[in-house]
ZAMI-624035 format. One line per field, with one value per residue: chain; z negated, x negated, y of N, C-alpha, C in turn. Coordinates in Angstrom, 1 decimal, m for minus. Layout:
N
mol (A|...)
n.zz (Z|...)
n.xx (X|...)
n.yy (Y|...)
ca.zz (Z|...)
ca.xx (X|...)
ca.yy (Y|...)
c.zz (Z|...)
c.xx (X|...)
c.yy (Y|...)
! end
This chain:
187
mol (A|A|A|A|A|A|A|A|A|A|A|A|A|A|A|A|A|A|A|A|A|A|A|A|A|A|A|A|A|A|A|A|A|A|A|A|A|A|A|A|A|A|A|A|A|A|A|A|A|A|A|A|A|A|A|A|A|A|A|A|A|A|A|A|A|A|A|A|A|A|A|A|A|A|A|A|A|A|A|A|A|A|A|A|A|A|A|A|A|A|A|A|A|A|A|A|A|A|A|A|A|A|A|A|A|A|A|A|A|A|A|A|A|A|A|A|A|A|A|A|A|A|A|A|A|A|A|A|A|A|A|A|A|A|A|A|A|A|A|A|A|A|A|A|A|A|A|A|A|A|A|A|A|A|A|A|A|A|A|A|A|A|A|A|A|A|A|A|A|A|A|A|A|A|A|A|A|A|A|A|A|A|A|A|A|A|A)
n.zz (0.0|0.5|m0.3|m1.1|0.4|0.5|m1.5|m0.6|m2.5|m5.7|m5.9|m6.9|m8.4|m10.5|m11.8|m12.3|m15.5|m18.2|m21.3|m24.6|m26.6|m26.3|m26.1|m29.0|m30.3|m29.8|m32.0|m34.3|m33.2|m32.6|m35.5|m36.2|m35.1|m35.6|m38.4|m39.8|m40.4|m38.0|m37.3|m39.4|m37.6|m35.6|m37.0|m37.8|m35.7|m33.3|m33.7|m35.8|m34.6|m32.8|m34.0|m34.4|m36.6|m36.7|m37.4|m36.7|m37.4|m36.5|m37.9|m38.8|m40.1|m41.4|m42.3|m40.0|m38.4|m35.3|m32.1|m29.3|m29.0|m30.1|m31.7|m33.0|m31.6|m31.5|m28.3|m28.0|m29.0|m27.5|m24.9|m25.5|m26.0|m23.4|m21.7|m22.9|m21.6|m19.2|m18.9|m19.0|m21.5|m23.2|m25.7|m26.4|m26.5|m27.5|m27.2|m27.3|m26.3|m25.0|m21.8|m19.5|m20.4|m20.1|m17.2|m16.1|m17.5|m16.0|m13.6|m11.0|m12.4|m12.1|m9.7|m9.8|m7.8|m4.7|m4.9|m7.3|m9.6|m12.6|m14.8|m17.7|m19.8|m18.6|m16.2|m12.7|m9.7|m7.1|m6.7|m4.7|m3.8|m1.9|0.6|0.4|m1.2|m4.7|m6.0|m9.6|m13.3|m15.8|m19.0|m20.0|m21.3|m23.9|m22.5|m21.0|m21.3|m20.9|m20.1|m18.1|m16.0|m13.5|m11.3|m9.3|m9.6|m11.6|m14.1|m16.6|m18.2|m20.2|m20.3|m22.2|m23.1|m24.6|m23.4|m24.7|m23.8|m21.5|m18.0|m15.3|m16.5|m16.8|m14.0|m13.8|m15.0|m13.4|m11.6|m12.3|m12.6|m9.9|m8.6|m10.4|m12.2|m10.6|m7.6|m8.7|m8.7|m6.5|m4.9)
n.xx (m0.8|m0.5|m1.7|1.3|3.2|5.9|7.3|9.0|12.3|12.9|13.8|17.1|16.9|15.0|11.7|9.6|8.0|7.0|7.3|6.1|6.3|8.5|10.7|10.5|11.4|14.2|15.1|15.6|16.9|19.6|20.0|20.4|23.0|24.5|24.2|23.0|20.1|18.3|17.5|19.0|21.7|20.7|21.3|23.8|25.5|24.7|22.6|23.8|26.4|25.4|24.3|21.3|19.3|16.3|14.5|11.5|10.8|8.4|7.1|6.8|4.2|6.2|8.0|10.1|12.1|10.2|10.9|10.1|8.6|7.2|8.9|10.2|11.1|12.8|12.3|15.0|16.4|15.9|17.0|20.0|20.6|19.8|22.2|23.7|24.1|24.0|26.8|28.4|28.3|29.9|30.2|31.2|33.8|34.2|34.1|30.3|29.1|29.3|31.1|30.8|28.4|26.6|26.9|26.1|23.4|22.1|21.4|20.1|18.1|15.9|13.1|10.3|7.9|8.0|9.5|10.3|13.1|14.4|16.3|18.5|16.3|15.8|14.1|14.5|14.5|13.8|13.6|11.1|11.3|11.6|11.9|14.3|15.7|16.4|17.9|17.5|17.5|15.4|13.8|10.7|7.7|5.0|1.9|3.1|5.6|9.3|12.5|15.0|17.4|19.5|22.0|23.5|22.8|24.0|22.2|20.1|17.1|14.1|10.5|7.9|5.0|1.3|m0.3|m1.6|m2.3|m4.0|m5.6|m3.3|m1.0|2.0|1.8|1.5|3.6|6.2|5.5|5.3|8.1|9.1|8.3|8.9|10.6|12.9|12.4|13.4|15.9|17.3|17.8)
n.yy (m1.2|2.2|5.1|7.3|5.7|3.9|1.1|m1.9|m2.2|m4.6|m7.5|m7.9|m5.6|m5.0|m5.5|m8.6|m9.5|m11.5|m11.7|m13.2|m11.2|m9.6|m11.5|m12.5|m9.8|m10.2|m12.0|m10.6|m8.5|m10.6|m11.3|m9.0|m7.9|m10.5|m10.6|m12.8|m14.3|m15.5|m18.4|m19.4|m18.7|m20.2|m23.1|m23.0|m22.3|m24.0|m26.1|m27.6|m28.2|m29.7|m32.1|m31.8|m32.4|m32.0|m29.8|m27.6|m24.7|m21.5|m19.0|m15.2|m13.1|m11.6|m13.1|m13.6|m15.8|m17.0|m16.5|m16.7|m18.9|m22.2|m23.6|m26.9|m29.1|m32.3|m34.8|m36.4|m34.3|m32.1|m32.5|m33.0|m30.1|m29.3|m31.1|m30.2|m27.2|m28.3|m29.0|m27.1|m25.4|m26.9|m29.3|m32.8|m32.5|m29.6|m26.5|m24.9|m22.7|m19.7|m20.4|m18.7|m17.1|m19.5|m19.6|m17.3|m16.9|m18.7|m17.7|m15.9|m13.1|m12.0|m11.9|m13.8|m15.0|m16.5|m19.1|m19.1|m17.7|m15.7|m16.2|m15.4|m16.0|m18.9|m20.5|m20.6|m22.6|m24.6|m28.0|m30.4|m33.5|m36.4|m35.2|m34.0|m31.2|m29.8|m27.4|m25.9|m25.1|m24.5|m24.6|m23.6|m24.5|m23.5|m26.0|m27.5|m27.9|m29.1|m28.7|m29.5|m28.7|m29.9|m29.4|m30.1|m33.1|m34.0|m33.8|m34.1|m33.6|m34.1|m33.1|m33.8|m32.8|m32.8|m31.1|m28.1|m25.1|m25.5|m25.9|m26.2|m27.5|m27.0|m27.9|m30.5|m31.3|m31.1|m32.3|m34.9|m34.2|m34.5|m36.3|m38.6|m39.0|m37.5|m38.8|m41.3|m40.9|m40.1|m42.0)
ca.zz (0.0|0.9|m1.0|m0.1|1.2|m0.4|m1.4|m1.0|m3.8|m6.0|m6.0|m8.5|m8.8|m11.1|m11.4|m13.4|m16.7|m19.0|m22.8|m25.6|m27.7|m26.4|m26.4|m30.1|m30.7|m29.6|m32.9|m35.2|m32.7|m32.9|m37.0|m37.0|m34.3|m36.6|m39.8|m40.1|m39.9|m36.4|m37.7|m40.2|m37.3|m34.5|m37.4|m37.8|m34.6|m32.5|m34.1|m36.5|m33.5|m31.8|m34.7|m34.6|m37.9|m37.8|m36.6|m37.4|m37.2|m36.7|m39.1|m38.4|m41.9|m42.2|m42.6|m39.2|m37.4|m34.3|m31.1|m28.9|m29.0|m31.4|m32.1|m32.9|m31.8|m30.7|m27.3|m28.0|m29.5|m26.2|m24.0|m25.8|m25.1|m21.7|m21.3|m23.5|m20.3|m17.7|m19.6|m19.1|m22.9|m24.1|m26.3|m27.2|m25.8|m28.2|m26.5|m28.2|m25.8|m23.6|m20.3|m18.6|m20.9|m19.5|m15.7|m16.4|m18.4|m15.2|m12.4|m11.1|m12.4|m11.7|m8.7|m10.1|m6.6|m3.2|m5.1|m8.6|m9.6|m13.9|m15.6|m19.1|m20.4|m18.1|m15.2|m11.7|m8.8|m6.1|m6.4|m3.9|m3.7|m0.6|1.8|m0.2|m2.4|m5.8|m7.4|m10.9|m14.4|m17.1|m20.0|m19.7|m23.0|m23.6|m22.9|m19.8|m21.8|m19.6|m20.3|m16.9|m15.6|m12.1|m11.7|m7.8|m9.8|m12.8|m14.3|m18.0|m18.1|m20.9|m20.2|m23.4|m23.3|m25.3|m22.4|m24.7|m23.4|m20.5|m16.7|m14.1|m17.6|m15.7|m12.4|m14.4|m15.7|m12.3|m10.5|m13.0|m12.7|m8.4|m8.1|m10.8|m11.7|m9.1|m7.4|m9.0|m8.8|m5.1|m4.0)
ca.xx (0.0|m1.2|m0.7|2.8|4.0|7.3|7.2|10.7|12.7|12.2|15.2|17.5|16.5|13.8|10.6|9.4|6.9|7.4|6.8|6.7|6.8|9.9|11.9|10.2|11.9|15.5|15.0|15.8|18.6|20.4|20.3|21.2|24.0|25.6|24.5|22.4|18.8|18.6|17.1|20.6|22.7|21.1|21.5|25.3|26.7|24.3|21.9|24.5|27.0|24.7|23.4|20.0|18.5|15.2|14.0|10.9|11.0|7.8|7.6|5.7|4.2|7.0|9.0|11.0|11.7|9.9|12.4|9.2|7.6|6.6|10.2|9.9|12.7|12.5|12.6|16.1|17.4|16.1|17.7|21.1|20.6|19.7|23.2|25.4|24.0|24.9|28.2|28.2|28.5|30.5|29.5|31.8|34.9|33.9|32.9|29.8|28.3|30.9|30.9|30.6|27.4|25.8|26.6|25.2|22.6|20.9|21.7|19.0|18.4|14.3|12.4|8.9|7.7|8.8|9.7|11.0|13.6|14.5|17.4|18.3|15.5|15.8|13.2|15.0|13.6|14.0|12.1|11.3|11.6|12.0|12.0|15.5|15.6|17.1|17.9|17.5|17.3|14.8|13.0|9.4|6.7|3.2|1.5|3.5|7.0|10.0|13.7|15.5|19.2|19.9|23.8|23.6|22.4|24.8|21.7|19.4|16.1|12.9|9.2|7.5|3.4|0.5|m1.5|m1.3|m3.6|m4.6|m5.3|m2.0|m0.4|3.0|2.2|1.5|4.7|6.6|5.1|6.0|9.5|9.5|7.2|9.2|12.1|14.2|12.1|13.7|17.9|17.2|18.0)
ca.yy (0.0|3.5|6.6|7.9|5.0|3.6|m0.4|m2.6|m2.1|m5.5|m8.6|m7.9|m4.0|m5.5|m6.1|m9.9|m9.6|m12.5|m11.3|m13.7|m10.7|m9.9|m12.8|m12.7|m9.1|m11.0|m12.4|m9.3|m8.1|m11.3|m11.1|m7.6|m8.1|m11.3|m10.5|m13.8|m15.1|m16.6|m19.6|m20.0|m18.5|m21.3|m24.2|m23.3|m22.2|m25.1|m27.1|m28.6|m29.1|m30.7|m33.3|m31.8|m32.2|m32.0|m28.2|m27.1|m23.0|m21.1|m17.7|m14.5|m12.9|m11.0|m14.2|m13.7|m16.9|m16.9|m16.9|m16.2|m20.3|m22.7|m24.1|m28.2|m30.3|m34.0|m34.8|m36.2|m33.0|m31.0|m33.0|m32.1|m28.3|m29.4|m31.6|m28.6|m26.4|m28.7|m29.2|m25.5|m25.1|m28.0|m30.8|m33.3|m31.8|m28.7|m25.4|m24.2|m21.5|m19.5|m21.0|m17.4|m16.6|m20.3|m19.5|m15.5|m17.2|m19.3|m17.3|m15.2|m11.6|m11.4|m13.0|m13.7|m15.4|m16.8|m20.0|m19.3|m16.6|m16.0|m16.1|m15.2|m17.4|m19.8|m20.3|m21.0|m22.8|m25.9|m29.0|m31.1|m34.8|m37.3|m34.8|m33.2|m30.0|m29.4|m26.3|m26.5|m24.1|m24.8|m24.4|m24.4|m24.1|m24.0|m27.9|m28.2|m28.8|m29.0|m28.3|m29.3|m29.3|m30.4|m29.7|m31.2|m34.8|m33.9|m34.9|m32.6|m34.2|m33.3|m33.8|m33.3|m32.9|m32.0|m29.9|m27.0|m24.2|m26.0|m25.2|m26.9|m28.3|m26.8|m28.6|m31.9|m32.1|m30.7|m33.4|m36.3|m34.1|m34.8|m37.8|m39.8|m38.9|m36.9|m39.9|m42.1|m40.9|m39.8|m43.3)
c.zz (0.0|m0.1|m0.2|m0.1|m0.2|m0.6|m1.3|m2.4|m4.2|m5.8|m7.1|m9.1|m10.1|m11.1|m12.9|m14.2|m17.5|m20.3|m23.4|m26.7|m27.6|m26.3|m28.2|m31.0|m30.5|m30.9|m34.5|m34.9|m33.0|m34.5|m37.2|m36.3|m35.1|m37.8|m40.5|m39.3|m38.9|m36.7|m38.4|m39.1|m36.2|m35.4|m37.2|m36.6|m33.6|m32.9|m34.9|m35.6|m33.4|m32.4|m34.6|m36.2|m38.5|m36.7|m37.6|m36.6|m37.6|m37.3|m38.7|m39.7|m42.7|m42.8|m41.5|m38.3|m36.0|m33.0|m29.7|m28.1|m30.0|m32.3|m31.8|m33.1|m31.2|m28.9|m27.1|m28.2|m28.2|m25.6|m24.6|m25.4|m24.1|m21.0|m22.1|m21.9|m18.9|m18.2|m19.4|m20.4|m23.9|m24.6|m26.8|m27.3|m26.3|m27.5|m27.5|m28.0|m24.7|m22.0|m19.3|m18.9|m19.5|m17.8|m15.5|m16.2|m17.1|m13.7|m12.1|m11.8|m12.3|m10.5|m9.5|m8.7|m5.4|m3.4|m6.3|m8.9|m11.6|m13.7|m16.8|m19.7|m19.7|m16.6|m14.1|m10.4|m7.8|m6.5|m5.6|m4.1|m2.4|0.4|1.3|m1.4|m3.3|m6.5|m8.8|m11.6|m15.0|m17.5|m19.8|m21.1|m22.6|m23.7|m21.7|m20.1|m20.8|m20.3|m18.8|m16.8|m13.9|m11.8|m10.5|m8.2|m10.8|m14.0|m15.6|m18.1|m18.9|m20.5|m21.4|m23.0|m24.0|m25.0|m23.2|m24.3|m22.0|m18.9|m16.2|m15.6|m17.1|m14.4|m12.7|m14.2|m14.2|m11.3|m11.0|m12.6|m10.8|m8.0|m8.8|m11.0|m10.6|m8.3|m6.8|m8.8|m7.5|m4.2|m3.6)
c.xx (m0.9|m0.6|0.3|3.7|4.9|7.3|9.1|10.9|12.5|13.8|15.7|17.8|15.4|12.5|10.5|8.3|7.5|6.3|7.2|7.5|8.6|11.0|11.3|11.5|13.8|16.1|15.7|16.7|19.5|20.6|21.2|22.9|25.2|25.3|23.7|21.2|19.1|18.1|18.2|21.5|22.6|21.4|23.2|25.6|26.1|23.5|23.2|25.6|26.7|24.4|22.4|19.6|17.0|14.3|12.8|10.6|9.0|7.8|6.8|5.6|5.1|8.4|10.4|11.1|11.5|10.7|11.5|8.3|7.7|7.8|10.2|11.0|11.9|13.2|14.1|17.1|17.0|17.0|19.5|21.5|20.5|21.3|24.3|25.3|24.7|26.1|29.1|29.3|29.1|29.8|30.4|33.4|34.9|32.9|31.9|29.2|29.2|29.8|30.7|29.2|26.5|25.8|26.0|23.8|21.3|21.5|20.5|19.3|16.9|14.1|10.7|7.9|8.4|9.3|10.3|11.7|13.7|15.7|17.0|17.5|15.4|14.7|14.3|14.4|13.8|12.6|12.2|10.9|12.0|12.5|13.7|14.9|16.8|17.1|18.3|17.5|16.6|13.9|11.7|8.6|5.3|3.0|2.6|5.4|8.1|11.2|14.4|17.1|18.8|21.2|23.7|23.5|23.1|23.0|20.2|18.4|14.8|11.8|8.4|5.8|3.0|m0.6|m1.5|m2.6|m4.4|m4.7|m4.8|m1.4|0.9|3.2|2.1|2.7|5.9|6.4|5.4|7.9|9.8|8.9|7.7|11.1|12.9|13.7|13.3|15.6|17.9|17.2|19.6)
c.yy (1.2|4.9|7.3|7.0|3.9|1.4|m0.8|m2.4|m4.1|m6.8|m8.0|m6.7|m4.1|m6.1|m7.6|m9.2|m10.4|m11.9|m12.0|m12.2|m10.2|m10.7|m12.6|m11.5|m9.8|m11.9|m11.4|m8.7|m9.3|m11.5|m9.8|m7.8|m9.1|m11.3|m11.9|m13.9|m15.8|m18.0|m20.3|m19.8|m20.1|m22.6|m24.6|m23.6|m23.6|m25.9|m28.0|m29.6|m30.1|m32.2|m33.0|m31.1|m31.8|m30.9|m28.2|m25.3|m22.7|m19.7|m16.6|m14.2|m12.1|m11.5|m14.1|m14.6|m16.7|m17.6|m16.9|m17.9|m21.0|m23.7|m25.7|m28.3|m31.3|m33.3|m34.8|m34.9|m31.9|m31.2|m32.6|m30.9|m28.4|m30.2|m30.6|m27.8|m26.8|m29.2|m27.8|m25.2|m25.9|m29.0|m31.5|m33.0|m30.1|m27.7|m24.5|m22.7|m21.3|m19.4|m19.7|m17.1|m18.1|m20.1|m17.8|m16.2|m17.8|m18.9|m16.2|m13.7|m11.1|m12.4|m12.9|m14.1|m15.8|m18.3|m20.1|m17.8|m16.9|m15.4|m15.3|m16.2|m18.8|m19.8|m21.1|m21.3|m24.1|m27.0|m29.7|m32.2|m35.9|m36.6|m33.5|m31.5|m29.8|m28.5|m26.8|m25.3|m25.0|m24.0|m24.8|m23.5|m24.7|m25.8|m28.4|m28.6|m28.2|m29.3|m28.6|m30.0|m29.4|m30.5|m30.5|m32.7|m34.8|m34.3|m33.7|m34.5|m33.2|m33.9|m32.9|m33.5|m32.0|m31.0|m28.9|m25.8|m24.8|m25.7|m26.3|m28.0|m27.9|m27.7|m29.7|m32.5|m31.4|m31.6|m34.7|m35.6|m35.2|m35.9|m38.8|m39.7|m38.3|m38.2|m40.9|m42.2|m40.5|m41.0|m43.1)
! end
């Protein structure tokens, strides 16, 4: 670009930057907003739904649970959040998260490249498999971890790894996602 010269405006009317700190700050509005520690508000209104018992919450020193990373669930208890989503919000015949918020929620509203767009927290993107492509939403975490819905396969899928800090710990688990499973239900 040349001085003067005007760039496209961006998808979305936004430009992408991914901040833990602020997804961290989303922590302190959602207290103030319901009046409860987000750590007490996700046990009530979704962890307990769900059956997930066994959270472990990361803390900053000012004792605010961290909304940012660092949040231990089992494999099993991802995969729940990942089938409430493709449930679009229901568990159990019981709506936990409004079904308008979850189609908001993973629809694009940034483009970060020419292959992945974001959601509300959600990363959005096609994978390919046997020559087919699948749009998908998920959750991705340091060490390669993976959160994925597939509504076209009906089909919420976790890959849990310990890459943390590592270089292609992302593409690891992206490639066990299209090399095994989609793979594998692509018959």
């Amino acid at each position: 670009m040349h001085v003067g010269e005007q760039s496209e405006p961006p998808p979305f009317g936004r430009y992408f930057s991914y901040c833990t700190g602020g997804v961290f700050v989303l922590s302190e509005i959602l207290g103030k907003v319901t009046g409860t520690r987000t750590d007490r508000y996700a046990h009530e209104k979704l962890f307990l739904p769900l059956g997930i018992t066994n959270v472990q919450w990361v803390f900053s020193p000012q004792n605010i649970p961290q909304t940012g990373g660092g949040l231990r669930l089992t494999s099993r208890d991802l995969l729940k959040i990942a089938q409430l989503y493709l449930d679009g919000g229901r568990w159990q015949g019981r709506q936990l998260v409004d079904e308008a918020w979850v189609r908001n929620s993973t629809r694009p509203h940034a483009r970060i490249d020419e292959t992945t767009e974001y959601g509300y927290l959600w990363w959005l993107k096609s994978f390919q498999s046997g020559g087919k492509s699948y749009p998908a939403f998920f959750m991705s975490g340091n060490g390669g971890n993976k959160i994925v819905v597939v509504p076209e396969l009906d089909m919420a899928a976790v890959i849990t790894s310990t890459n943390y800090g590592t270089q292609g710990m992302h593409q690891q688990t992206e490639k066990i996602l299209t090399d095994y499973i989609l793979a594998a239900v692509d018959h």
